[in-house]
DRENFIPA-397851 format. One record per residue: residue number from 1; y, x, z of N, C-alpha, C in turn; residue in three letters. Coordinates in Angstrom, 1 decimal, padded with zeros to 4 digits, always signed. Layout:
BEGIN
<node NUM; <Y; X; Z>; <Y; X; Z>; <Y; X; Z>; "ALA">
...
This chain:
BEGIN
<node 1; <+052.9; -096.0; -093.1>; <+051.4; -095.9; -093.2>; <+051.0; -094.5; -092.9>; "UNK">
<node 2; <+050.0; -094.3; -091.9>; <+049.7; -093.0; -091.6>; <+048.5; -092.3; -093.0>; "UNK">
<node 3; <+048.2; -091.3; -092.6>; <+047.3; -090.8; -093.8>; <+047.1; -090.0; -093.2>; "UNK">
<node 4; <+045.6; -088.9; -093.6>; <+044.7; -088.1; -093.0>; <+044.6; -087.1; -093.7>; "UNK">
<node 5; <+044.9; -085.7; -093.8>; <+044.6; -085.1; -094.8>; <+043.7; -083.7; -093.8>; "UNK">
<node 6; <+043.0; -083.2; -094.3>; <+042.5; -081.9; -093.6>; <+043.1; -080.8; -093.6>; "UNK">
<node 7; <+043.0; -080.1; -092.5>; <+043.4; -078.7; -092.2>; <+043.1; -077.7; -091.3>; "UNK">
<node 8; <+043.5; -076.6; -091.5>; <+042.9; -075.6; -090.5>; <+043.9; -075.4; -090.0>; "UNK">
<node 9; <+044.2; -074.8; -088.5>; <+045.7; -074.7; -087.6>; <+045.2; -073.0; -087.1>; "UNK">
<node 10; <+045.9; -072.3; -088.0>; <+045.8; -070.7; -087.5>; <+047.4; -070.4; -086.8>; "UNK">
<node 11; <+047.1; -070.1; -085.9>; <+048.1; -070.0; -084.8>; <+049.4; -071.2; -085.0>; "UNK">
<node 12; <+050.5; -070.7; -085.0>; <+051.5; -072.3; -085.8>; <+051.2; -072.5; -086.9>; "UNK">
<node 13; <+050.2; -072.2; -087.7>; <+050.6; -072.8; -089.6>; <+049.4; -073.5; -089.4>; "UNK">
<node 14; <+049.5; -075.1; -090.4>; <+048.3; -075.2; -091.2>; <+047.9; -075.1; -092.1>; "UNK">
<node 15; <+046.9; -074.9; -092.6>; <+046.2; -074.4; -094.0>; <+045.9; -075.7; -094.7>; "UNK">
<node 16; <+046.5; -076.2; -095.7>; <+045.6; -077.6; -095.9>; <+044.1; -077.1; -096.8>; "UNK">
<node 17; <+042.8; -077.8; -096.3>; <+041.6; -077.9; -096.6>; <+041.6; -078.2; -097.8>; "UNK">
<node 18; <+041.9; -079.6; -098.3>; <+041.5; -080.0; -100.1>; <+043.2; -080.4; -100.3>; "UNK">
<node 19; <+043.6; -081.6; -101.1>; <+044.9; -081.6; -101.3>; <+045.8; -081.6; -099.7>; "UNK">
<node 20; <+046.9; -081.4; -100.2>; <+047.7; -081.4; -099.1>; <+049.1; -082.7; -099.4>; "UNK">
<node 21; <+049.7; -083.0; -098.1>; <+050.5; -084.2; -098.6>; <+051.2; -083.7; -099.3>; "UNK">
<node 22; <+051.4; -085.4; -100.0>; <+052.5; -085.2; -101.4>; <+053.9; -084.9; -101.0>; "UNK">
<node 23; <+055.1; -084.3; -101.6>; <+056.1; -084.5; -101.7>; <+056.4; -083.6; -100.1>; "UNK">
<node 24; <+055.5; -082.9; -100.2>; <+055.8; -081.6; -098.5>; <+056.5; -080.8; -098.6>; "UNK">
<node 25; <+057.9; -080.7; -099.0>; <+058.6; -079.7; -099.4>; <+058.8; -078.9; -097.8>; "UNK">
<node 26; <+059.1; -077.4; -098.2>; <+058.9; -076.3; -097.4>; <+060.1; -076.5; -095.9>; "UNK">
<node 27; <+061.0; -077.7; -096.6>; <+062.5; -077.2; -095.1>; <+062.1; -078.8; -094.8>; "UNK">
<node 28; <+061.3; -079.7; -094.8>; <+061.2; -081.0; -094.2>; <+060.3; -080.4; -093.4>; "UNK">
<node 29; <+060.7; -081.1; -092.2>; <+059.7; -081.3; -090.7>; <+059.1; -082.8; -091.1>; "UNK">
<node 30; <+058.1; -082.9; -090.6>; <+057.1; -084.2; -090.2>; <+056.6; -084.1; -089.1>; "UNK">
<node 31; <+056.1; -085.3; -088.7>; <+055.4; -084.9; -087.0>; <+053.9; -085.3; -087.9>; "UNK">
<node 32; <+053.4; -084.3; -086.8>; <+051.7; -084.6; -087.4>; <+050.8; -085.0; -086.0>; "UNK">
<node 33; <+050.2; -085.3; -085.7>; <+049.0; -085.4; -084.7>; <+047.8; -084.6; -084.9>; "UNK">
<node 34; <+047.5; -083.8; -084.2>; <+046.4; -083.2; -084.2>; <+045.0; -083.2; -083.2>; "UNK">
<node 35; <+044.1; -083.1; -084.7>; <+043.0; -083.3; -083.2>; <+041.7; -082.3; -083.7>; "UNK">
<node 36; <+041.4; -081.5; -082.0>; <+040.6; -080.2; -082.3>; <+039.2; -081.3; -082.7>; "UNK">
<node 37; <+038.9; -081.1; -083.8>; <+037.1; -080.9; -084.5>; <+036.3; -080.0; -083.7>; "UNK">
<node 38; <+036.8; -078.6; -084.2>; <+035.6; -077.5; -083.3>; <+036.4; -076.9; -082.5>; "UNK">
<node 39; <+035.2; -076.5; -081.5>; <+035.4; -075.8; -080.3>; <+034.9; -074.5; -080.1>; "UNK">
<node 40; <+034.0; -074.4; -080.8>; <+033.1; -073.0; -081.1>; <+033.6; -071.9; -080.3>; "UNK">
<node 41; <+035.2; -071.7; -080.8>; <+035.7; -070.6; -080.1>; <+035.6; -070.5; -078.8>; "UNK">
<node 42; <+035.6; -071.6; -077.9>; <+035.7; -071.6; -076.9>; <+034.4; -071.6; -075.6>; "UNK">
<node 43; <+035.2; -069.9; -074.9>; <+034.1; -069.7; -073.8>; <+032.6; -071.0; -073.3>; "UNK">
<node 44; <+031.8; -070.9; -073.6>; <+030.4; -071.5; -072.5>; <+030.1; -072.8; -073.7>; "UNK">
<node 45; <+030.7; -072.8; -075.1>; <+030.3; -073.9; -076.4>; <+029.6; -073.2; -077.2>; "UNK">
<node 46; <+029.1; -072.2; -076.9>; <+028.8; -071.8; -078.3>; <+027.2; -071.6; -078.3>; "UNK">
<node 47; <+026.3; -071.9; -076.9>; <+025.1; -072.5; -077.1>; <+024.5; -073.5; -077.5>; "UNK">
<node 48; <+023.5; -073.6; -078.1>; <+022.9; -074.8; -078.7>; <+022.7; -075.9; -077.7>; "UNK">
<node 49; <+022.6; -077.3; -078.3>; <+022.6; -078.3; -077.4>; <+021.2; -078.2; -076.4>; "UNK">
<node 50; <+021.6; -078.0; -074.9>; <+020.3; -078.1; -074.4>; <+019.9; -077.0; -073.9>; "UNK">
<node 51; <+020.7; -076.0; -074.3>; <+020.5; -074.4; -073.4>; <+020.8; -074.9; -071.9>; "UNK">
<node 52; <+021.6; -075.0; -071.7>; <+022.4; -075.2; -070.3>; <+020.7; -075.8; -069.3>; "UNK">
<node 53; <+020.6; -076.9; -069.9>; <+019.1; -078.0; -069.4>; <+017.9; -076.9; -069.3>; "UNK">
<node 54; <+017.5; -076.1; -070.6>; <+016.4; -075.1; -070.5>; <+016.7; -074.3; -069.1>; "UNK">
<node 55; <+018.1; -073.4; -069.5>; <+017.9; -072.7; -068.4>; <+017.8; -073.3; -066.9>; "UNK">
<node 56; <+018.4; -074.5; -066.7>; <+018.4; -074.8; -065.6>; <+017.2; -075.4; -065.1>; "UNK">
<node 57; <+016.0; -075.5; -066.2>; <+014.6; -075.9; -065.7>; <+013.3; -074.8; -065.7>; "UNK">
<node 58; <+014.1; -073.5; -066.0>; <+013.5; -072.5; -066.1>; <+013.8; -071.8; -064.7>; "UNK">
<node 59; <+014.8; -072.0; -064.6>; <+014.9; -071.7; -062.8>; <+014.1; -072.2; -061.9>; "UNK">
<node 60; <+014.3; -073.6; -062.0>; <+013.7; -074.7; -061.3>; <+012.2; -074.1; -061.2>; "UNK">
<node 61; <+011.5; -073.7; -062.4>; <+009.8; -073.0; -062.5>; <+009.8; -072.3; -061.6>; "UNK">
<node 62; <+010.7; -071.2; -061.8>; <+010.7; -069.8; -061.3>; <+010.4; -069.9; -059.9>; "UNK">
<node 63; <+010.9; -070.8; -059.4>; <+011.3; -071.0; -058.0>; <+009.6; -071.4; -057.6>; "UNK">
<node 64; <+009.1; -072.2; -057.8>; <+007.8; -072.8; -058.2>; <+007.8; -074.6; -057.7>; "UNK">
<node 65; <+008.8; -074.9; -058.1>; <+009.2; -076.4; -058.6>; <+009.0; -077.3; -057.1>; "UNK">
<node 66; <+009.6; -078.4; -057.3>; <+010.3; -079.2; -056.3>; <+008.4; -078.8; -054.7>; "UNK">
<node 67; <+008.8; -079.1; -054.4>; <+007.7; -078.8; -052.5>; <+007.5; -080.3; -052.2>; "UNK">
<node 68; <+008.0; -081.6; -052.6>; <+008.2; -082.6; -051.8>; <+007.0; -083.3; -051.6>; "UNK">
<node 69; <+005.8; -082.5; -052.9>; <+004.6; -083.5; -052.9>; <+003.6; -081.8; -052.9>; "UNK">
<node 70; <+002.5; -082.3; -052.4>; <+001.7; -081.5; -052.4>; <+000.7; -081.5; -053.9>; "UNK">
<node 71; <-000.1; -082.6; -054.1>; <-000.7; -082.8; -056.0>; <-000.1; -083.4; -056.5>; "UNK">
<node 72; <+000.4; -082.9; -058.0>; <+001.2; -083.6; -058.6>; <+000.9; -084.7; -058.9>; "UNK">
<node 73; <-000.5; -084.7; -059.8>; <-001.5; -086.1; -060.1>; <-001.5; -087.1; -058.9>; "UNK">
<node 74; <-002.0; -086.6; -057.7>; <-002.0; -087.6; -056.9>; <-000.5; -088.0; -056.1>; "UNK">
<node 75; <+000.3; -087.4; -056.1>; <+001.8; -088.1; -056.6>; <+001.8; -088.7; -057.1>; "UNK">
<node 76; <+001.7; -088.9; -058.3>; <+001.7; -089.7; -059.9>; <+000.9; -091.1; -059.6>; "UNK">
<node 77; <-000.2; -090.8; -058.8>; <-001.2; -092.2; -059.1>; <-000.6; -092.9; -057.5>; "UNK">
<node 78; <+000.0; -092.3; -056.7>; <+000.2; -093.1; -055.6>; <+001.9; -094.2; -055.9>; "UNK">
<node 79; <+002.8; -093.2; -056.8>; <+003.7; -093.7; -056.9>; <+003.7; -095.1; -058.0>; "UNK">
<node 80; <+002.8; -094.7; -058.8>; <+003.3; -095.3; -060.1>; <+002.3; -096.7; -059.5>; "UNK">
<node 81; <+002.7; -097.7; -059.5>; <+002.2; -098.9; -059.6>; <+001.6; -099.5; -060.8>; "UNK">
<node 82; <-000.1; -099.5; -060.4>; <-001.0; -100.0; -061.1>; <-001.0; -101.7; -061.1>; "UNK">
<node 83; <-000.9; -101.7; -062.2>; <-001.5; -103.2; -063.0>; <-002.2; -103.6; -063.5>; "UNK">
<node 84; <-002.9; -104.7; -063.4>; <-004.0; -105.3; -064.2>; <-003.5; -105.5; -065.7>; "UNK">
<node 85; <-004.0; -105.2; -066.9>; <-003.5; -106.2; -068.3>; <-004.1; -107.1; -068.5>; "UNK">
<node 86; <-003.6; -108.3; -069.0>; <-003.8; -109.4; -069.2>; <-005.2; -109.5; -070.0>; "UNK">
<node 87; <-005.6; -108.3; -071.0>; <-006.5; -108.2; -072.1>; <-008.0; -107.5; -071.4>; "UNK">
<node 88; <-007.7; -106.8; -070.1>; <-008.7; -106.0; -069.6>; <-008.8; -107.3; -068.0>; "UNK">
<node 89; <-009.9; -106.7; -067.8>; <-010.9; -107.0; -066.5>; <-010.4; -106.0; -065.5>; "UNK">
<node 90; <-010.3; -106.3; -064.3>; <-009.4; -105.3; -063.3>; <-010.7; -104.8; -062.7>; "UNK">
C-alpha cells in the first residue's frame, strides 16, 4: 500500500513536514517517488500569473498596435455580423 507523507528535499535529505513514516529507521533504504510542488526557485517562475501576457501587450501598444484596419469601430461593425432579435423590429 503506498502512503503520502510531506516533505521538503534540501539537497539529498528530506525534512519530513508533519509526521514522518512509521518504523523509518536511519540504516533502511526505501524507494520514494518524488514530485516537485514548487518551482519558485526557478529562473522566469517567479512572476505573477499574467506578467509574461501584460508585458507582451504592452509592447504590442508601444508599437501603436496591429495596422491591418484603419477604425477600429468600423472594423468592429463591418466584421461582427448583425442580427435581427426575435423580440425587436429590425
Amino acid at each position: 500500500m503506498r502512503a503520502a507523507y510531506r516533505a521538503i528535499l534540501r539537497g539529498n535529505l528530506l525534512e519530513w513536514c508533519d509526521e514522518e513514516p512509521p518504523d523509518l529507521a536511519p540504516e533502511r533504504s526505501i524507494e520514494v517517488s518524488v514530485t516537485i510542488l514548487d518551482t519558485a526557485d526557478t529562473p522566469g517562475t517567479t512572476a505573477a500569473p499574467g506578467a509574461a501576457m501584460a508585458a507582451a501587450l504592452e509592447r504590442l501598444a508601444a508599437t501603436g498596435g496591429p495596422r491591418s484596419f484603419e477604425d477600429a469601430a468600423d472594423w468592429e461593425r463591418d466584421t461582427r455580423e448583425e442580427r435581427s432579435l426575435p423580440v425587436r423590429e429590425s
